[in-house]
C-alpha positions as CSV (number, residue, x, y, z in Angstrom):
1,X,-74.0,14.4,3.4
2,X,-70.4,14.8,2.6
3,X,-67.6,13.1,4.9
4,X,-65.6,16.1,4.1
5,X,-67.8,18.3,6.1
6,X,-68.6,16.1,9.1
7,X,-65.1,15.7,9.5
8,X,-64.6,19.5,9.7
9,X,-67.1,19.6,12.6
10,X,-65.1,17.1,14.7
11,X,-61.5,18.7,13.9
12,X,-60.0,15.3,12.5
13,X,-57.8,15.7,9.1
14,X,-56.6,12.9,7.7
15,X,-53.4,12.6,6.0
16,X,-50.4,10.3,3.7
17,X,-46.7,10.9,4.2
18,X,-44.2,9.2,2.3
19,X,-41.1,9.0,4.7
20,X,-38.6,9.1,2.2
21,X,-39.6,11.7,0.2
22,X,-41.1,13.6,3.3
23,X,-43.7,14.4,1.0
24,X,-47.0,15.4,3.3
25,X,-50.6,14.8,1.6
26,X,-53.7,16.3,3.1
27,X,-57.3,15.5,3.0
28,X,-59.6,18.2,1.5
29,X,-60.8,19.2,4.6
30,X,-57.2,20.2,5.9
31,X,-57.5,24.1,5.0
32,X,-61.2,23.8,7.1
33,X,-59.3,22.0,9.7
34,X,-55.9,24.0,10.2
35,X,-56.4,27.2,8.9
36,X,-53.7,28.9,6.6
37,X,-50.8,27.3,7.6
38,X,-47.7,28.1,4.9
39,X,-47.1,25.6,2.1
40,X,-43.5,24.8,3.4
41,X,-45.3,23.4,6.7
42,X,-48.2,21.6,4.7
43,X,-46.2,20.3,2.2
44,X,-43.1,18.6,4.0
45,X,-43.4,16.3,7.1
46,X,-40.0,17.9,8.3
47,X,-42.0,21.4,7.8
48,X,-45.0,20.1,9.7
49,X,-43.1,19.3,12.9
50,X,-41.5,22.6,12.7
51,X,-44.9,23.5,14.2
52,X,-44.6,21.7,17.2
53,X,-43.6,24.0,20.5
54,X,-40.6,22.0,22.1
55,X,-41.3,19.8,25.0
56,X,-44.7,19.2,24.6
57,X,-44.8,16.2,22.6
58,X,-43.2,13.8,20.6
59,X,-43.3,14.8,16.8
60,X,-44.9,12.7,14.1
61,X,-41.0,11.4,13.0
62,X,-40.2,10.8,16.6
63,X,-43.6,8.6,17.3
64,X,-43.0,6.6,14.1
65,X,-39.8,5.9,15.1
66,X,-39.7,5.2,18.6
67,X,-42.9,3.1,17.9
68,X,-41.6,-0.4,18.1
69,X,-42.9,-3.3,15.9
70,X,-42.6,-5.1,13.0
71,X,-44.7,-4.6,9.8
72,X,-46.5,-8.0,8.6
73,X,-48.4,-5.8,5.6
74,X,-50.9,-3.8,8.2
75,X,-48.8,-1.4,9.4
76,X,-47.4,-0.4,13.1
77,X,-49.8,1.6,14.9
78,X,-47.9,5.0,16.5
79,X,-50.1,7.8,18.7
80,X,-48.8,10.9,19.9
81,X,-49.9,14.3,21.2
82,X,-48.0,17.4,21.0
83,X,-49.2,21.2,20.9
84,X,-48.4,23.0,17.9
85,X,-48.6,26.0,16.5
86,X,-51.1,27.2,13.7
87,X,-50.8,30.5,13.0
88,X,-50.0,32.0,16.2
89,X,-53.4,29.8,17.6
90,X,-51.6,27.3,19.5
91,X,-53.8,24.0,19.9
92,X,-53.4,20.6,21.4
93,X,-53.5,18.0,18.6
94,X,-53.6,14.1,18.6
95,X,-51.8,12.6,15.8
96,X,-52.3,8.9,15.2
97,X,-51.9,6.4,12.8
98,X,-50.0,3.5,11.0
99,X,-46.3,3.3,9.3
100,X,-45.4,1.1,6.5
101,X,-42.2,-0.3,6.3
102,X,-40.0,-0.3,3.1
103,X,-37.9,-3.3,1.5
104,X,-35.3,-2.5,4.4
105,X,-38.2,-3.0,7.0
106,X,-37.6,0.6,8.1
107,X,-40.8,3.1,7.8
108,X,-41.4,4.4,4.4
109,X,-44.6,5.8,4.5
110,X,-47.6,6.4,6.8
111,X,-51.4,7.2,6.9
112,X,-52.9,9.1,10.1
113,X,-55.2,11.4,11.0
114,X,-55.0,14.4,13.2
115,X,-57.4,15.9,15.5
116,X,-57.5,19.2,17.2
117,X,-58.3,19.0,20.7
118,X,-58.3,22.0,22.2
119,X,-56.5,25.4,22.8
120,X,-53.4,25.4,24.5
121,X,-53.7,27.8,28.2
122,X,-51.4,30.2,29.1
123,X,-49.3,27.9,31.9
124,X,-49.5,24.8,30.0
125,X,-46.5,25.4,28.0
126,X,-43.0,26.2,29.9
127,X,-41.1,29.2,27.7
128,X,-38.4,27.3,26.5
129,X,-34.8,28.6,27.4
130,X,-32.4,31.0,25.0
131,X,-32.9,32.7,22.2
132,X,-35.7,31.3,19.5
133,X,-36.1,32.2,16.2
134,X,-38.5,31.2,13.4
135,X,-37.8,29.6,10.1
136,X,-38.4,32.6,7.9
137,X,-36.6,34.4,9.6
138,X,-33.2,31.9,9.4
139,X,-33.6,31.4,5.8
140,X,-33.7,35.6,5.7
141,X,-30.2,35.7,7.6
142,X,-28.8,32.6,5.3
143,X,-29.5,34.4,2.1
144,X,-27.6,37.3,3.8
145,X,-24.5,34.6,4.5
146,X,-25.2,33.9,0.9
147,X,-25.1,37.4,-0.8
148,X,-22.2,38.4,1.8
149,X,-19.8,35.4,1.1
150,X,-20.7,33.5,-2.2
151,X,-19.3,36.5,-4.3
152,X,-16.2,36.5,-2.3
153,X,-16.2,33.0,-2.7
154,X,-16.3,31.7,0.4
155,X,-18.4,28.5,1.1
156,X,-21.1,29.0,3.5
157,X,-22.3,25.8,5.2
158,X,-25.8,25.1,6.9
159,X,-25.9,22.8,9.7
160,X,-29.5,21.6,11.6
161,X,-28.9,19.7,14.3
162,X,-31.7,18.0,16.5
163,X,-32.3,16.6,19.8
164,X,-32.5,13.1,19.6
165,X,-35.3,11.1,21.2
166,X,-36.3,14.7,22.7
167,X,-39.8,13.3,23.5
168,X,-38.7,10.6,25.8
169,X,-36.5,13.0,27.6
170,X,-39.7,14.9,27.5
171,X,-41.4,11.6,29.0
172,X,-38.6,10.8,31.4
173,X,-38.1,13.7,32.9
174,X,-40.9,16.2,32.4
175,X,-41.4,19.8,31.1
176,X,-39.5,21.6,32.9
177,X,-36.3,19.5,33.3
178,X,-36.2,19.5,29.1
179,X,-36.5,23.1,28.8
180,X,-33.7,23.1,30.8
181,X,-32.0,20.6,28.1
182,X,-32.3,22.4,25.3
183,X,-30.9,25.5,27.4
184,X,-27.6,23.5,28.2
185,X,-27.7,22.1,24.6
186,X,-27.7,25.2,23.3
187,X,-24.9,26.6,25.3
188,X,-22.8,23.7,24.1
189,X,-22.9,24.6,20.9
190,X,-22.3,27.9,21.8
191,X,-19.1,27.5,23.6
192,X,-17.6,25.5,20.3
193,X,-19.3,28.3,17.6
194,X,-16.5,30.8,16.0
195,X,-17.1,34.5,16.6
196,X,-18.1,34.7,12.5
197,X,-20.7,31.8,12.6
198,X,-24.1,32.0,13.7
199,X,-26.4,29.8,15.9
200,X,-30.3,30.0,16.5
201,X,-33.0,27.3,18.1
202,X,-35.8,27.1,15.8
203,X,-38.5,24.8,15.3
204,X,-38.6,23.2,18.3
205,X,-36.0,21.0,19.2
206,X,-33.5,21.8,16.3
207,X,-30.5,24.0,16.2
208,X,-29.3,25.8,12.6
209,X,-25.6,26.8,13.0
210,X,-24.2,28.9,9.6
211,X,-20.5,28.7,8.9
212,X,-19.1,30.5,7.0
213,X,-15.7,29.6,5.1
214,X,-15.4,26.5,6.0
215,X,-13.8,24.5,3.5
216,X,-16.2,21.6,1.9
217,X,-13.3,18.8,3.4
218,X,-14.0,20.1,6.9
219,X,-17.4,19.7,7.6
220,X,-18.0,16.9,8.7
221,X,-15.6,18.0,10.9
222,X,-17.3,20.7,12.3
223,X,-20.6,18.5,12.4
224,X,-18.8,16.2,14.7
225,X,-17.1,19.2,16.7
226,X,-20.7,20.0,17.5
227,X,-21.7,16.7,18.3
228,X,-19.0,15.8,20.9
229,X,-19.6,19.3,22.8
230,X,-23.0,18.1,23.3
231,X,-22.3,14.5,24.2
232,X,-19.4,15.3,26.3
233,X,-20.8,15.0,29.9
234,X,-24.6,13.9,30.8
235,X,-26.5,17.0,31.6
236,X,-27.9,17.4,35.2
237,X,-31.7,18.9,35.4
238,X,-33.4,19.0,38.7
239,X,-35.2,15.7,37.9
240,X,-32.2,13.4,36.8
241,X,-29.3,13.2,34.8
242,X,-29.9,13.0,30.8
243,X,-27.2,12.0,28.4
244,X,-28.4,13.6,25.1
245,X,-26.9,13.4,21.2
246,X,-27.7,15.1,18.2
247,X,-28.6,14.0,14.8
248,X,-27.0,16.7,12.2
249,X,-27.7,17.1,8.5
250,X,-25.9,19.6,6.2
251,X,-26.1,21.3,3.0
252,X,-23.1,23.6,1.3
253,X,-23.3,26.9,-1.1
254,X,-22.7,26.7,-3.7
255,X,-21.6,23.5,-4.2
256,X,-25.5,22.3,-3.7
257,X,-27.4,25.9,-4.4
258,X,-27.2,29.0,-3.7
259,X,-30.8,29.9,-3.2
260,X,-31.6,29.9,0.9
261,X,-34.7,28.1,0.7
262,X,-33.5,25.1,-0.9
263,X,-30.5,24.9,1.2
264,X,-32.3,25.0,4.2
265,X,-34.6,22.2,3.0
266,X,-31.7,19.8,1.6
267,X,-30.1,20.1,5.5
268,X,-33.2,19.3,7.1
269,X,-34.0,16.0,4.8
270,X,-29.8,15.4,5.1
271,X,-31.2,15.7,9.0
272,X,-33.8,13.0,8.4
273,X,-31.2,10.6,7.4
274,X,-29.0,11.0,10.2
275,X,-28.1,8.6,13.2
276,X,-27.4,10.2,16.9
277,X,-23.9,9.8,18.5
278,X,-20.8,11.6,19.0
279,X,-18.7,9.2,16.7
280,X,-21.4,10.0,13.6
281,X,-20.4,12.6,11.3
282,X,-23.8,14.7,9.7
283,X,-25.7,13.6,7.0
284,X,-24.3,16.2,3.6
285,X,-27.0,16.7,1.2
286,X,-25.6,15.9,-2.8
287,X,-26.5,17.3,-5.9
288,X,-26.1,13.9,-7.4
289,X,-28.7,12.6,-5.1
290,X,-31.2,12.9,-7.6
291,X,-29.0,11.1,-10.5
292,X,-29.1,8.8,-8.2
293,X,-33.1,8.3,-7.6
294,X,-33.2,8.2,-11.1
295,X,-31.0,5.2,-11.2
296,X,-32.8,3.2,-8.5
297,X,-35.8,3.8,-10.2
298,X,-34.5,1.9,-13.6
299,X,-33.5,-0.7,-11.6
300,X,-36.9,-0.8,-10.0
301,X,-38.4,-0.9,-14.0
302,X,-36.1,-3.8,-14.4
303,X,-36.6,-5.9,-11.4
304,X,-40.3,-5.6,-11.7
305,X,-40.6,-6.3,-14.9
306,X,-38.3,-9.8,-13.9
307,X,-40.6,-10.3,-11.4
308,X,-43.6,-10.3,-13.8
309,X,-41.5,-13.1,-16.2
310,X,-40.1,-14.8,-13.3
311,X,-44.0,-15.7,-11.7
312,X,-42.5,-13.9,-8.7
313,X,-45.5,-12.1,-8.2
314,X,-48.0,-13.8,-5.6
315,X,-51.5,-13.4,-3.7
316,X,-52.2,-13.0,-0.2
317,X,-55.3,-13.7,1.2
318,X,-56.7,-11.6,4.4
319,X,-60.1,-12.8,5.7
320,X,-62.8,-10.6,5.1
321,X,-65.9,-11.5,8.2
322,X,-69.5,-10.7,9.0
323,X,-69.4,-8.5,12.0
324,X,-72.4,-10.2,13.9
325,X,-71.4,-14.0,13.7
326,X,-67.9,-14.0,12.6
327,X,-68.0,-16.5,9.4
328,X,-65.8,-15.8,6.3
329,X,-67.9,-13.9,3.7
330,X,-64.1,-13.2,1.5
331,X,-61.2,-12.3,0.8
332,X,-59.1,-9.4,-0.2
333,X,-56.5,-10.4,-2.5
334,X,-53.0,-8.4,-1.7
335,X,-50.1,-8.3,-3.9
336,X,-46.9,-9.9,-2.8
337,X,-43.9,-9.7,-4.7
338,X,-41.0,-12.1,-4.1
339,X,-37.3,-10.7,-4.1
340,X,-36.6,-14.1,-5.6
341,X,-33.5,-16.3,-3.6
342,X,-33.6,-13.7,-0.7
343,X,-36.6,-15.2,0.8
344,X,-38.6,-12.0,1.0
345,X,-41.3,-9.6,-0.5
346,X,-41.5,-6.2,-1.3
347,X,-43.3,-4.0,1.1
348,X,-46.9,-3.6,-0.6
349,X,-46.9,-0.3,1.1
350,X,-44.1,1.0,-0.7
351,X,-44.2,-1.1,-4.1
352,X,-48.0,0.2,-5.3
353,X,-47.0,4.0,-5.0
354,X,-43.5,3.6,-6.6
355,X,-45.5,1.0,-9.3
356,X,-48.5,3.9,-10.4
357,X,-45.1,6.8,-10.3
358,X,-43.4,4.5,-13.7
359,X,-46.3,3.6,-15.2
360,X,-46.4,-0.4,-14.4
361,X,-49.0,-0.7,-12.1
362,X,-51.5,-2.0,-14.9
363,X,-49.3,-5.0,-15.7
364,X,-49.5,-5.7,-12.1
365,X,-53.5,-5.3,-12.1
366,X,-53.9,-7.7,-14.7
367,X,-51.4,-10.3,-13.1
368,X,-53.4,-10.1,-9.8
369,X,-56.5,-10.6,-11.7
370,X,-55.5,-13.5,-13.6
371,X,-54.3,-15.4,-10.1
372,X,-57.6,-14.5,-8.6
373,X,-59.6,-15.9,-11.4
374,X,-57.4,-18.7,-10.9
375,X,-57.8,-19.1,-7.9
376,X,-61.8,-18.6,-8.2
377,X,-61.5,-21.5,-10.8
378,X,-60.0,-24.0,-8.7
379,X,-62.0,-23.3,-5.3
380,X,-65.8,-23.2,-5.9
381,X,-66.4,-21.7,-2.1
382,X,-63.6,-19.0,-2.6
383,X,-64.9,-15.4,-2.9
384,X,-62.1,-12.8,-3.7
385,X,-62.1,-9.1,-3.8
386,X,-59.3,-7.7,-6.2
387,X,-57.5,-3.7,-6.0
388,X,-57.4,-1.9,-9.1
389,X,-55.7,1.5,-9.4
390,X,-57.0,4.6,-11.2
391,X,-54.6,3.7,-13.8
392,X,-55.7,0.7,-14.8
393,X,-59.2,1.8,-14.7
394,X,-58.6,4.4,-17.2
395,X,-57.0,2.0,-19.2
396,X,-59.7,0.2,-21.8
397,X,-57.5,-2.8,-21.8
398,X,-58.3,-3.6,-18.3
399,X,-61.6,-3.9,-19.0
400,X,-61.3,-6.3,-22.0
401,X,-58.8,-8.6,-20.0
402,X,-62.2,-8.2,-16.7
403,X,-64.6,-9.3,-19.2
404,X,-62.8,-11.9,-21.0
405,X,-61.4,-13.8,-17.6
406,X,-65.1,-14.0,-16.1
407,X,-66.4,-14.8,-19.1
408,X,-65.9,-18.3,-19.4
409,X,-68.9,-19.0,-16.9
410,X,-68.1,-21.0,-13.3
411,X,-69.7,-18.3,-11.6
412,X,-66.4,-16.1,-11.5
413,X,-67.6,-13.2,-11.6
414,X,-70.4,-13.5,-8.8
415,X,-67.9,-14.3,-6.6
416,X,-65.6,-11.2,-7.3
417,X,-65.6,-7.9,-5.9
418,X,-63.3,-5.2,-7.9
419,X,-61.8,-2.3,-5.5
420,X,-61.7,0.8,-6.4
421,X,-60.1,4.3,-4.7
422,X,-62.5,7.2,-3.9
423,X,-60.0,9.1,-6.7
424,X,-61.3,7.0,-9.3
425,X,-64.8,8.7,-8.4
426,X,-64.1,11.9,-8.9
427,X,-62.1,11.6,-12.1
428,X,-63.9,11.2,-15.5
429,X,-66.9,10.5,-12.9
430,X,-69.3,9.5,-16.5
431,X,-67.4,7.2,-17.8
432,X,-66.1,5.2,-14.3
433,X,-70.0,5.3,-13.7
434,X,-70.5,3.6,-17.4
435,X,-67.8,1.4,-16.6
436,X,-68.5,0.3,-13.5
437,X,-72.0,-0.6,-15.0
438,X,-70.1,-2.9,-17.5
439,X,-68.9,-4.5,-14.5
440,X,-71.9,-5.2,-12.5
441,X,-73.5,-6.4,-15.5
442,X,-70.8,-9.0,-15.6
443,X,-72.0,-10.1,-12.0
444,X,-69.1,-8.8,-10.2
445,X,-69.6,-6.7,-7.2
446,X,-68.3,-2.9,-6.8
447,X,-66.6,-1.6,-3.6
448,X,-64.9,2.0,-2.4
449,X,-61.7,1.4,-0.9
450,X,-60.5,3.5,2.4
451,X,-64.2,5.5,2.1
452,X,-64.0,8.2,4.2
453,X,-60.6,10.5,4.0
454,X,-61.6,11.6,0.7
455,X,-63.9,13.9,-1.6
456,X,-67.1,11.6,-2.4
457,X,-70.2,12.6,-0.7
458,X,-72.5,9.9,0.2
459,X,-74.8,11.5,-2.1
460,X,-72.9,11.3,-5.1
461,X,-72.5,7.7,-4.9
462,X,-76.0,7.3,-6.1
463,X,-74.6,8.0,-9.6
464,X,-72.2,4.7,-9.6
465,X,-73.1,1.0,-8.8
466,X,-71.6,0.7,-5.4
467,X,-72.3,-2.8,-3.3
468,X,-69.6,-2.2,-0.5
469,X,-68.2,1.0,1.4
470,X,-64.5,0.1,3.2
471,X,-64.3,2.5,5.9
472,X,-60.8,4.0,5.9
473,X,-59.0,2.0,9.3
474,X,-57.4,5.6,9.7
475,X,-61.1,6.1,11.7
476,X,-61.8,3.1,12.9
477,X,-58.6,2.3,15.2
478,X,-58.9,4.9,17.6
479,X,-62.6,3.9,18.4
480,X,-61.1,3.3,22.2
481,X,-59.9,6.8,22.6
482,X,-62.0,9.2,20.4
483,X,-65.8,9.8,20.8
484,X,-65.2,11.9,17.9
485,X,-64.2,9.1,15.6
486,X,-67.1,6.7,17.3
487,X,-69.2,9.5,16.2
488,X,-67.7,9.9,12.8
489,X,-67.7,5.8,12.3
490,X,-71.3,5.3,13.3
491,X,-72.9,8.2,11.0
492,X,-71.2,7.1,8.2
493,X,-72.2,3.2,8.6
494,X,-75.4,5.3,9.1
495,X,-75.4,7.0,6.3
496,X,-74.5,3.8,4.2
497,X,-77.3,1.8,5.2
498,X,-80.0,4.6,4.6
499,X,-78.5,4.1,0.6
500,X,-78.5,0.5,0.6
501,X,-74.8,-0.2,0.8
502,X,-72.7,-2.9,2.7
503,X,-69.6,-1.6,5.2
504,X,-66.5,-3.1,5.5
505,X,-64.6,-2.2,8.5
506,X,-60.9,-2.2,8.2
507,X,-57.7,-2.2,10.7
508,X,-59.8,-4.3,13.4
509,X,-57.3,-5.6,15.9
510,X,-59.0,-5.6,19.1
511,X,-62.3,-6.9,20.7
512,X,-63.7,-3.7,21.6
513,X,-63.3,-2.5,18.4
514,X,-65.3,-5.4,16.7
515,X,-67.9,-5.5,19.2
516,X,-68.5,-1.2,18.8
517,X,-69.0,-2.1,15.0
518,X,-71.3,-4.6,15.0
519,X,-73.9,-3.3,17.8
520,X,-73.6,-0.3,15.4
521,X,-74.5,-2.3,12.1
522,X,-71.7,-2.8,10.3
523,X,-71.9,-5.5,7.3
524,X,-67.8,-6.7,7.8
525,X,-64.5,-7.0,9.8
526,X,-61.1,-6.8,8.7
527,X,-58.0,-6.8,10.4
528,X,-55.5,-8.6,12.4
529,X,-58.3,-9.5,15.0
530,X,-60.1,-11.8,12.3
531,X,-56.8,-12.9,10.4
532,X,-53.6,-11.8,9.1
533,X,-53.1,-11.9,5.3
534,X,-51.3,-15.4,4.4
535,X,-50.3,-16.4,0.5
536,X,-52.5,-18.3,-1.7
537,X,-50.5,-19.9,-4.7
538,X,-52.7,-21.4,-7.3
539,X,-51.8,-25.1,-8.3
540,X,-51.3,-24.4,-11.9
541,X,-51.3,-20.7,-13.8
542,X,-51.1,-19.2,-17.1
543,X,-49.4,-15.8,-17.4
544,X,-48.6,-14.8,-20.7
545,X,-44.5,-13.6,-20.5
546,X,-44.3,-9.8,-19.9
547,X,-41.4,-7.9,-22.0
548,X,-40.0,-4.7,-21.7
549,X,-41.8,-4.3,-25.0
């Protein structure tokens, strides 16, 4: 059977979004799921949310947030629900998942899944006040601005100004009362808007004001102009009185492009960066951004490879526990990398992605695996489980460095499990199968990490060596809420047993949870319920000095 498919039956989708980028990553069910929705809404969390109809939810951004919490290397959990619109088929959709925070502690990326619940009826949604238009259809009037003023040379400015916290005003004071919101908003901004500019609502809660010949010294300016007509006075609704603020981004032609598209897009990720408040002036996209991004990341090459020379780089262990009585069976090893005097570690959330993007993450593979055979040398009971990324699988020096670690007897490889990603499957699928063979021979044990959200059919997995299935905690954390996810959960653990193969349950942080699991079979726990990861420093390593060379 293939995940893929059962999935589709059940409406769920699951997805990555890395927050900085605003970069949106489906599953390969999402077209089976969603329908044809337009690349610009699949491909950009910004883009996605542009599909939510205002005041009937709080957006994906808004949920991760206004959720609250502090991540300790699991994530925050945030849950929303919202009715958006696919297509002109407008459908009530859960969206649920967990944030990652960044070196700042602010989110940087997320993993979730959404589900389509039902279609929206007729009076369920409140026709939101003044006038709305749609996305193409603003980008069509900018590249008018554009091809009216640029050859006249005349600056033409994009602002996109949102509604902060718009889904607790939805929360506080209803439907109705924020429809009337946005109207007042909207006449704010009106009132302050020059007979030459031009103002539309679109996507939801956000406003897109074009100005035209404003110089490139008095935007901000008009950004805050904007802002203090709308924080002004509190707004009175017939359930309460709302004081509302904007967040504004903005993006200037030519100075940044002069194509409408990417203008629009460089305001609304200027947006994403913005703080609410009268006092704040907007977020301005820069074409030196990216010069920028390029110097971060060769600071990032040189501070990781410091960390590597400086032993900076650390294990911690999370507990690993058999579902029915609750004992230890392992460990997953987790990178930790110190920031050295400050006291602090890199996100593991953020550093693995940004590691695989330059090309270092096999130095870091083979540092891990070096402190876990340490580790397995000095503590006879200790069982370990170790990550390895497609990278470093496709890398034949990984394998030599596997073999000659374990092979200096001790029984280190038997108690070792090596990780791998459902990608690594499907790439090269021969030669993973051959080398995951070279592994078992060893005496090592093989597991699929985050099993589920992927392409790999239960049936294919007959062609590799597999001991242990993690189920992707994306699934397994709404097992409260969602019969559809109790029914995904249990086929697959299912499924997994009928082919021999342990399950690992992962994101377990309540009873409930645990106890659904094991009354339906499976092997393993792992979450905050049965431990939080905690360091592990061996009492004596040998890393051989990494260079830049």
């Amino acid at each position: 059977m293939d995940p893929r498919n059962l999935l589709s039956s059940i409406g769920e989708v699951v997805y990555t979004w890395d927050i900085h980028s605003d970069a949106l990553i489906w599953g390969p069910n999402a077209a089976d799921v969603l329908g044809a929705i337009p690349d610009a809404a699949m491909a950009r969390g910004l883009g996605f949310a542009g599909l939510v109809e205002p005041g009937s939810g709080r957006s994906r951004y808004d949920a991760v947030f206004s959720s609250g919490g502090h991540d300790q290397g699991e994530g925050v959990i945030y849950r929303t629900r919202y009715a958006a619109n696919f297509i002109g088929r407008q459908m009530w959709v859960e969206d649920a998942g967990r944030w990652f925070a960044g070196t700042d502690g602010r989110p940087a990326s997320a993993r979730g899944m959404l589900r389509l619940e039902r279609q929206v009826r007729p009076d369920e949604l409140m026709a939101p006040s003044g006038e709305l238009g749609d996305r193409p259809a603003l980008v069509e009037r900018l590249a008018m601005a554009l091809s009216e003023h640029l050859p006249a040379e005349r600056n033409v400015v994009v602002l996109v100004a949102a509604i902060d916290e718009l889904a607790r005003l939805n929360d506080d004071f209803g439907h109705e009362a924020t429809d009337e919101i946005i109207g007042m908003v909207q006449e704010r901004l009106r009132s302050v808007t020059r007979r030459r500019d031009h103002l539309v609502r679109y996507s939801g809660n956000r406003f897109a004001i074009l100005l035209t010949g404003c110089p490139q010294n008095q935007v901000a300016a008009a950004a805050k102009r904007f802002s203090k007509a709308v924080a002004q006075a509190a707004i009175e609704t017939a359930r309460g009185i709302a004081l509302v603020r904007l967040r504004v981004g903005a993006a200037i032609a030519p100075d940044l492009s002069n194509h409408a598209g990417t203008l629009l897009s460089a305001a609304e990720n200027a947006l994403a960066g913005a703080k609410a408040g009268a006092a704040d002036a907007a977020v301005i996209a820069r074409r030196h951004e990216s010069r920028e991004r390029s110097d971060t990341e060769t600071s990032f090459d040189v501070g990781a490879l410091a960390a590597l020379n400086e032993r900076r780089v650390e294990l911690a262990l999370q507990p690993i526990v058999r579902a029915k009585s609750r004992e230890v069976a392992f460990h997953e090893a987790l990178l930790r990398v110190s920031l050295g005097d400050k006291g602090a570690f890199f996100a593991t959330a953020e550093l693995i992605p940004m590691l695989e993007r330059r090309g270092l993450v096999r130095l870091f593979d083979h540092r891990v695996l070096e402190l876990a055979v340490d580790l397995l040398s000095q503590e006879p009971e200790l069982t370990l489980s170790v990550n390895v990324s497609p990278r470093s699988l496709s890398d034949p020096e990984w394998l030599d460095a596997f073999l000659a670690c374990t092979g200096g007897g001790r029984g280190i490889a038997e108690r070792l499990v090596v990780e791998i990603t459902e990608t690594a499957t499907i790439e090269n699928p021969g030669r993973i199968a051959r080398l995951l063979g070279q592994i078992k021979d060893r005496g090592a044990r093989v597991a699929i990490d985050d099993f589920g959200a992927g392409h790999t059919s239960l049936r294919h997995l007959r062609a590799f060596p597999i001991d242990i299935l993690k189920i992707d905690g994306t699934f397994t954390q709404n097992l409260r809420r969602s019969t559809d996810d109790r029914f995904y959960v249990r086929t697959l653990i299912d499924l997994a047993r009928h082919l021999g193969v342990e399950t690992v349950a992962e994101w377990v942080d309540d009873e409930l949870q645990a106890s659904m699991l094991a009354d339906w079979g499976v092997t393993y726990l792992q979450g905050h319920l049965l431990g939080k990861a905690e360091l592990r420093r061996p009492v004596t390593g040998a890393a051989a000095r990494v260079t830049a060379s």
